[in-house]
C-alpha positions in Angstrom: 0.0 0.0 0.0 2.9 2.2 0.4 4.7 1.4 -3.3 3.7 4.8 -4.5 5.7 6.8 -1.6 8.5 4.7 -1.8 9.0 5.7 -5.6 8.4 9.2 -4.6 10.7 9.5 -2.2 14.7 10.2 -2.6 17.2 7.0 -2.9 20.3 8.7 -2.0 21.1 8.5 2.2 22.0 11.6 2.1 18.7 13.5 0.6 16.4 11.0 3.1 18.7 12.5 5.7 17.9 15.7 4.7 13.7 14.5 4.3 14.5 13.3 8.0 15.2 16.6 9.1 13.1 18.9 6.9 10.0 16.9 7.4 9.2 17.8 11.3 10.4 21.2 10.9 7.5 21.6 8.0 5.3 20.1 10.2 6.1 22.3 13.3 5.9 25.2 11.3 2.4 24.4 9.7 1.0 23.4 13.3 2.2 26.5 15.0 0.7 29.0 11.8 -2.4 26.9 12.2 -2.9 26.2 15.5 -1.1 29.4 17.2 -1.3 32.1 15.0 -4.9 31.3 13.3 -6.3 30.5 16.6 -4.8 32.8 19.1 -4.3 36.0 16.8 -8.0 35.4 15.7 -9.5 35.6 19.4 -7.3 38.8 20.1 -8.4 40.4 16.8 -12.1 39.6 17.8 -11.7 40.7 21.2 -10.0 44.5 19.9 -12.7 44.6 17.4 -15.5 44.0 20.0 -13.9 46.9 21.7 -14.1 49.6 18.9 -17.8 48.3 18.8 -18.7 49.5 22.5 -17.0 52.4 21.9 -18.5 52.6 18.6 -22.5 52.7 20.1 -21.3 55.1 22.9 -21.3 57.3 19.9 -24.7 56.2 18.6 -26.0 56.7 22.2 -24.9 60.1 22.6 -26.3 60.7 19.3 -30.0 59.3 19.9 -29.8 61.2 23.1 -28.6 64.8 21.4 -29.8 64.8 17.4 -28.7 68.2 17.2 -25.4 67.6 18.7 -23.0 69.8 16.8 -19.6 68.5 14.7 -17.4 69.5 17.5 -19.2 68.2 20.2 -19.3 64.9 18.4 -15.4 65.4 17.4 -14.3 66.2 21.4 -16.6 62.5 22.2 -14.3 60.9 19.2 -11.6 62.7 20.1 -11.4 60.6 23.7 -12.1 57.7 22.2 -9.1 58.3 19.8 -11.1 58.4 16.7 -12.0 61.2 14.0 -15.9 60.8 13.7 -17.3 62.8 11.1 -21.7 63.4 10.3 -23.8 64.1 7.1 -24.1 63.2 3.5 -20.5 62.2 2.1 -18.4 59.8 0.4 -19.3 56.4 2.5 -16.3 53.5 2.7 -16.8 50.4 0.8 -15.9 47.0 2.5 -12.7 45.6 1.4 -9.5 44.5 2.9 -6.1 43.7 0.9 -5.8 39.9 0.2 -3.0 39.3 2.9 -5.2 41.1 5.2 -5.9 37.7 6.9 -6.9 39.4 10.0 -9.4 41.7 8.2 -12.0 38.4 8.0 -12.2 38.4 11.5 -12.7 42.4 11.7 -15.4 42.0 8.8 -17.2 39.4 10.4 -17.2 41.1 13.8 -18.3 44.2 12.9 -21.2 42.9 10.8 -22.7 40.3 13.7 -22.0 42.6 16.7 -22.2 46.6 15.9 -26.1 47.8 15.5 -26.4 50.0 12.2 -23.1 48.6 10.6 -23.0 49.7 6.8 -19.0 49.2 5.9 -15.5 49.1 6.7 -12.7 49.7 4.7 -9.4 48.1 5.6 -8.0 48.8 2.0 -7.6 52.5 1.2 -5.2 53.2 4.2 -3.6 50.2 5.4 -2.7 51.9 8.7 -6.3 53.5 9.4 -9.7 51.6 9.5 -13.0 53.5 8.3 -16.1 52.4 9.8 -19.7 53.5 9.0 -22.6 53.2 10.6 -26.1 54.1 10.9 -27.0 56.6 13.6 -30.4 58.4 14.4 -28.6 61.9 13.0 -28.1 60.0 10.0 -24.5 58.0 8.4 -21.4 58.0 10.8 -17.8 57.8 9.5 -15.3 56.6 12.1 -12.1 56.5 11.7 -9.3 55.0 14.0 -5.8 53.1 14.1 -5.6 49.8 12.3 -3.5 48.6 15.6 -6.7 49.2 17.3 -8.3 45.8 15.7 -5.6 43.7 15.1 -2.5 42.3 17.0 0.3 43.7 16.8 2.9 42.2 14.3 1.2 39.0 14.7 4.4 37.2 11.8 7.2 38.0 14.0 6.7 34.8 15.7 6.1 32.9 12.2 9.1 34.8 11.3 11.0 33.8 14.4 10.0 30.1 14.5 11.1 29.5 10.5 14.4 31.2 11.5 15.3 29.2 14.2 13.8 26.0 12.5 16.3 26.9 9.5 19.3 27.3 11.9 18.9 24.1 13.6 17.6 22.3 10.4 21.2 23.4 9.5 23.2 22.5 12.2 21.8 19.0 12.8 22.2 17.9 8.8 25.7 19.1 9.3 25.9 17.0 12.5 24.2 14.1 10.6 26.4 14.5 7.7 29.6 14.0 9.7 27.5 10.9 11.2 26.7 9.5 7.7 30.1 9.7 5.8 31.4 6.9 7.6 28.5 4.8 6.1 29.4 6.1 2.9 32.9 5.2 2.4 31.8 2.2 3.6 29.0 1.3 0.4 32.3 2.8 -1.5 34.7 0.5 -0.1 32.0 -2.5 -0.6 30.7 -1.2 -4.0 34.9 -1.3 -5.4 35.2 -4.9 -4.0 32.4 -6.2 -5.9 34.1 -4.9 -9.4 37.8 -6.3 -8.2 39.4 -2.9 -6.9 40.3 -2.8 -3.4 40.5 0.7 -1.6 41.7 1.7 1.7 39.0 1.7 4.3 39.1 2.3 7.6 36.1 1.5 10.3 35.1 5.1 11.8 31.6 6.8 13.2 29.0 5.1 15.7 29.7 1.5 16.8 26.8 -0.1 15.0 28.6 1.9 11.7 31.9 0.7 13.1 31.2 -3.3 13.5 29.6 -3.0 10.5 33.1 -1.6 8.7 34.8 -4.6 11.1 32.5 -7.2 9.7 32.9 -5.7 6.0 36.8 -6.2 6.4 36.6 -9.6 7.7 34.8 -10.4 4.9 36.4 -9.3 2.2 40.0 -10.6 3.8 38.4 -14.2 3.8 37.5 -13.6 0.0 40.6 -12.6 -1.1 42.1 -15.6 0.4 39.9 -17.9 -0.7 40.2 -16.8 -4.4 44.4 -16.7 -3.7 43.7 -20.6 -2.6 41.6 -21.6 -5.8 44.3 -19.5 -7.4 46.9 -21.4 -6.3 45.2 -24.9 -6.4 44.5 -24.8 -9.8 47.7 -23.4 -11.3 49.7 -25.8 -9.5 47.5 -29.0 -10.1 47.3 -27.6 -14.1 51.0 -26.7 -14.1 52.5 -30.2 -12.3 50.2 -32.3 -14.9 52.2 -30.6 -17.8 55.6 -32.5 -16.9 53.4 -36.0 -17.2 51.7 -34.7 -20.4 54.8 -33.6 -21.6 56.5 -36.8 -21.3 53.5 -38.5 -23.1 53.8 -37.0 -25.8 57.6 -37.0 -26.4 56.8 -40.9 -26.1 53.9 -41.2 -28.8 56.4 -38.9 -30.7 58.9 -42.5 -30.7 56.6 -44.4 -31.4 55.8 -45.7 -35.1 52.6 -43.9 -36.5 49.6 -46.3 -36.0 45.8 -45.1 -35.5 46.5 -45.9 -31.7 49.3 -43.8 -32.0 47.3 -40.9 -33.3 44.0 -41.1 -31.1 46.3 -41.7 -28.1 47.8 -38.2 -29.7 44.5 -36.6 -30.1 43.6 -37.9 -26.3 46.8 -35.9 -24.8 46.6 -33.0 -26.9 42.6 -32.5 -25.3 44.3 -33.0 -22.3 46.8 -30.4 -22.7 43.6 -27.8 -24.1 41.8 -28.8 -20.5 44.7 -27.6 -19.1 44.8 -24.2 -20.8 41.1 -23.7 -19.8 41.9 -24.4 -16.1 45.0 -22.0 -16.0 42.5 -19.5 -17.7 39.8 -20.1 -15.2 42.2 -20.4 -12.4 43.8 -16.4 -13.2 41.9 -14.2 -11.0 40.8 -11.0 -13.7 40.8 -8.5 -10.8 44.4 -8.8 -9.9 45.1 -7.2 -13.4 45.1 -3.3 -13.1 43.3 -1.0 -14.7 44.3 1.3 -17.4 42.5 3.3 -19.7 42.1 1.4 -23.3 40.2 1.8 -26.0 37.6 -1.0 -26.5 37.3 -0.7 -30.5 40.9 -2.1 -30.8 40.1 -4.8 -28.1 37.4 -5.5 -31.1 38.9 -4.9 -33.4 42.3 -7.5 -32.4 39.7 -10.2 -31.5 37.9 -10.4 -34.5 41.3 -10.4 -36.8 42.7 -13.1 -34.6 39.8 -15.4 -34.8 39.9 -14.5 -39.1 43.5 -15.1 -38.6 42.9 -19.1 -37.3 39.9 -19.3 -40.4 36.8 -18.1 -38.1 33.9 -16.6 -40.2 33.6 -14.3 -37.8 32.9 -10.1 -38.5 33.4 -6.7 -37.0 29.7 -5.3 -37.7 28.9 -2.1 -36.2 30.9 0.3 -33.7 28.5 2.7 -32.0 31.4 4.4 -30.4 33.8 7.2 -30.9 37.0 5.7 -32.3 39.9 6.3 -30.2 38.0 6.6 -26.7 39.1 5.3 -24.0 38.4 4.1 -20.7 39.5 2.4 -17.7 39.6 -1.5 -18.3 42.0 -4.7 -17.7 42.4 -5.0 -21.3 44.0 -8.4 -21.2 40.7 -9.3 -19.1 38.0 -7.9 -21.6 40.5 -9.5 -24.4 40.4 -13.1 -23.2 36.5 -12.8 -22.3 36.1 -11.9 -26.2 38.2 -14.2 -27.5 36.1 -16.9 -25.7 33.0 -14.8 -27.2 34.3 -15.3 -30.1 35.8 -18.8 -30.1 32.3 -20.4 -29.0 30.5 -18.5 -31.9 32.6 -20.2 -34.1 32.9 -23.4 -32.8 29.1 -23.8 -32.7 27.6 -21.9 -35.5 28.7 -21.0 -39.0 29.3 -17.4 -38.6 29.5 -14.6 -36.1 29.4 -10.8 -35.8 30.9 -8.6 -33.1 29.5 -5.1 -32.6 30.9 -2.7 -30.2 28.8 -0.1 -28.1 29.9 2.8 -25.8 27.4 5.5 -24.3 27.3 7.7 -21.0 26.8 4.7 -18.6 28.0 1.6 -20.2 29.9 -0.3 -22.8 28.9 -3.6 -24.3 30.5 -6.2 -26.8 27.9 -8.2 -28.2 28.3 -11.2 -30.4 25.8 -12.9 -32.3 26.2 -16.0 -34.3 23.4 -18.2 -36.0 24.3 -21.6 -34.5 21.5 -23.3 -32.4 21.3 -20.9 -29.5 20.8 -21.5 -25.5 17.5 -22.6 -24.0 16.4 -19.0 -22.2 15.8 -22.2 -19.2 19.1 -23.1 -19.3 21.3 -19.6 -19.9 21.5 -18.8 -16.1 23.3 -22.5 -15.7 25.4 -22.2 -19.0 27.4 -19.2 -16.9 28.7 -21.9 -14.5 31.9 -23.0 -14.2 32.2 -26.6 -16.1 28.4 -26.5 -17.0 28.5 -28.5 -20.8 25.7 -28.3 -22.5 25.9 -30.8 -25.3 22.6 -30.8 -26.8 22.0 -27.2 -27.1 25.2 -26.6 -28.1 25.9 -29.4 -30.9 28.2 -31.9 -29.2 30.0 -33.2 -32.2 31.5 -29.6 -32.7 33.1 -30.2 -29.3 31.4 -28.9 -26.3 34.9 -28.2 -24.6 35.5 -28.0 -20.4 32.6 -25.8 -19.2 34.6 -22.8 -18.8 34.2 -20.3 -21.8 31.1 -18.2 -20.5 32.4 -18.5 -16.8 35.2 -16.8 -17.6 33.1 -14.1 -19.4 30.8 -13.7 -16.3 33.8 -13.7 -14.0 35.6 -10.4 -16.2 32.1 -9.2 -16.4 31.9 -9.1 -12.8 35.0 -8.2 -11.6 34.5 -4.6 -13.9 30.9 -4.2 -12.2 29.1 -5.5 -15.2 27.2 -8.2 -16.4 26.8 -11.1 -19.2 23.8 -11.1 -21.3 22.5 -14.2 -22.8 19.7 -13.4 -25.6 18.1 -14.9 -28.7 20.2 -13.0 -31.5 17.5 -11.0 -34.0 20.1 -10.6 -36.8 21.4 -14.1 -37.3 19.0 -16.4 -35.1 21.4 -18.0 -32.4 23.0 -16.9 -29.7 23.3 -13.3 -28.4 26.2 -12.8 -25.8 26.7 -9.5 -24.4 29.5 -8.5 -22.4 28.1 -5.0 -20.2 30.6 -2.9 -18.5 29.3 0.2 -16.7 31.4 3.2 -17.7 
């Protein structure tokens, strides 16, 4: 029930911080204009406006009683009362009030339900003074008096006070906050560099559930890196002591008089010796290479001529990028992940294309050949390492060791990307893309 303000509000930590703190101080401020100054200013307004209207029918009394009371009597009665009161046929006011006047409701509606013989009062012509007719038994009565004299006094000082203060404080505590949520950021940093192969500095600082957090992080990523230095390790020295026995095999069959046991005992070692190279590929960890800036048409462009080079149909077919562009990449990585692009195009299918695509965000190497495809069922499991699978991928074209699109994934990874398996629209096989973010 909530889906809609979760997609309204902010993702970053540091504008929710910021909703954190602006949020109550909106609320405060609407509560205290609403509550406080509506409420309050509007009984104070009522309560000086029901005193202009006593004051106001003393006058009308001393009229009824004295019809022919002369202007300057009437002016010395006005006169105590701090008005200018003036009788006889004039210009009368017409009721109005500026549109900020909020106040000026409450004077309107006072004046018109309390004062007998209440004709109009303008608010409008002299924002400082107040006219007020009325009806009087000597005929139409003009009034005027001190705005002041209905109204509180500069009733937005506290409004004005209140948003100050709020401001200040609004201030001070994000900066406060700020220092308190920069440990947590360097931390999604440090985490965020890991997951692509880079490892920064990072040090546990700020609040102790911020700082065992940092601990735990460490800890982590310390029994990752050993791990993958042990399956490192494992495999090159398993792949490298079974080259000496290998080796020696094949010096032997080399002795030997050619024979068709001979040769298939030939081809036997020689798939031997290709396992091997897949292993040693598998087994180098891509995100111990460093980065350096590189520029991904010539990657392409070198993997596409070495597969034409060993007979591959294979083509360069589009480049949606800038030639000559660069950006940060373990080339030898991204080369190796291509070349195994490539190499299963052509071992499967007939013919292959490579496009190459670079935009703000990301860059992706796609190839497309028109062999038989993946199952979409089966494309998640085709990423694994040693997963064969023979009768998507025609078995009598050699279905190799399970390691070609692992290795892909694992580049993909280790730059912060991803490996696309898709039906390919162009030549109706396989799609591969290989995403890096930029």
């Amino acid at each position: 029930m909530f889906a809609w303000l979760k997609e309204t509000l902010p993702n970053r930590l540091y504008a929710r911080a910021a909703l954190i703190l602006v949020a109550p101080v909106i609320v405060l401020q609407l509560v205290i204009t609403v509550v406080f100054l509506q409420r309050h200013f509007e009984d104070v307004t009522r309560q000086l406006t029901q005193g202009i209207v006593l004051e106001t029918e003393l006058i009308q009394m001393s009229l009824a009683d004295a019809p022919d009371m002369s202007d300057a009597v009437l002016s010395r009665i006005a006169a105590r009362l701090d008005m200018q009161a003036a009788l006889g046929p004039h210009t009368l006011p017409q009721t109005q009030r500026p549109f900020y006047d909020i106040s000026g409701i409450v004077v309107i509606d006072t004046f018109r339900a309390e004062l007998t013989g209440f004709r109009a009062v303008d608010l409008a012509t002299n924002p400082q003074r107040a006219t007020l007719s009325v009806d009087t038994d000597a005929g139409p009565l003009v009034l005027t008096f001190d705005r002041e004299r209905v109204s509180a006094s500069n009733p937005h000082q506290l409004l004005i006070i209140s948003i100050l203060v709020g401001g200040l404080m609004t201030i001070v505590s994000y900066l406060f906050l700020r220092n308190q949520l920069r440990p947590i950021k360097r931390l999604s940093a440090a985490a965020e560099a890991f997951g692509k192969g880079r490892t920064l500095p990072y040090k546990p600082a700020g609040a102790l559930e911020v700082r065992a957090a940092g601990l735990a992080f460490l800890d982590m990523r310390n029994r990752i890196e050993r791990q993958i230095e042990q399956r490192t390790l494992m495999l090159s020295g398993v792949s490298h002591d079974l080259r000496t026995p290998l080796t020696r095999m094949k010096l032997e069959l080399s002795l030997l008089d050619p024979s068709a046991e001979v040769d298939a005992l030939g081809r036997d070692v020689t798939e031997m010796e290709g396992l091997l190279e897949a292993f040693l590929d598998f087994a180098k960890n891509s995100s111990l290479e460093a980065m350096s800036d590189t520029d991904p048409f010539a990657l392409a462009q070198d993997a596409v001529a070495k597969a034409q080079r060993a007979g591959h149909a294979v083509i360069l077919n589009e480049v949606h990028a800038r030639q000559g562009a660069t950006l940060p990449l373990r080339p030898r990585s991204v080369a190796r992940a291509l070349d195994n692009l490539i190499g299963n195009a052509a071992r499967y299918a007939g013919r292959a294309q490579v496009s190459v695509t670079l935009d703000e965000n990301r860059l992706t190497f796609m190839v497309e050949d028109d062999g038989p495809g993946i199952p979409a069922d089966r494309r998640e499991e085709a990423t694994r390492p040693f997963a064969r699978l023979d009768r998507a991928r025609n078995q009598d074209k050699g279905s190799g060791v399970g390691l070609g699109l692992a290795i892909v994934a694992d580049v993909a990874r280790s730059h912060g990307g991803m490996l696309r398996l898709d039906d390919s629209e162009a030549l109706g096989g396989l799609r591969a893309s290989l995403v890096l973010p930029r």
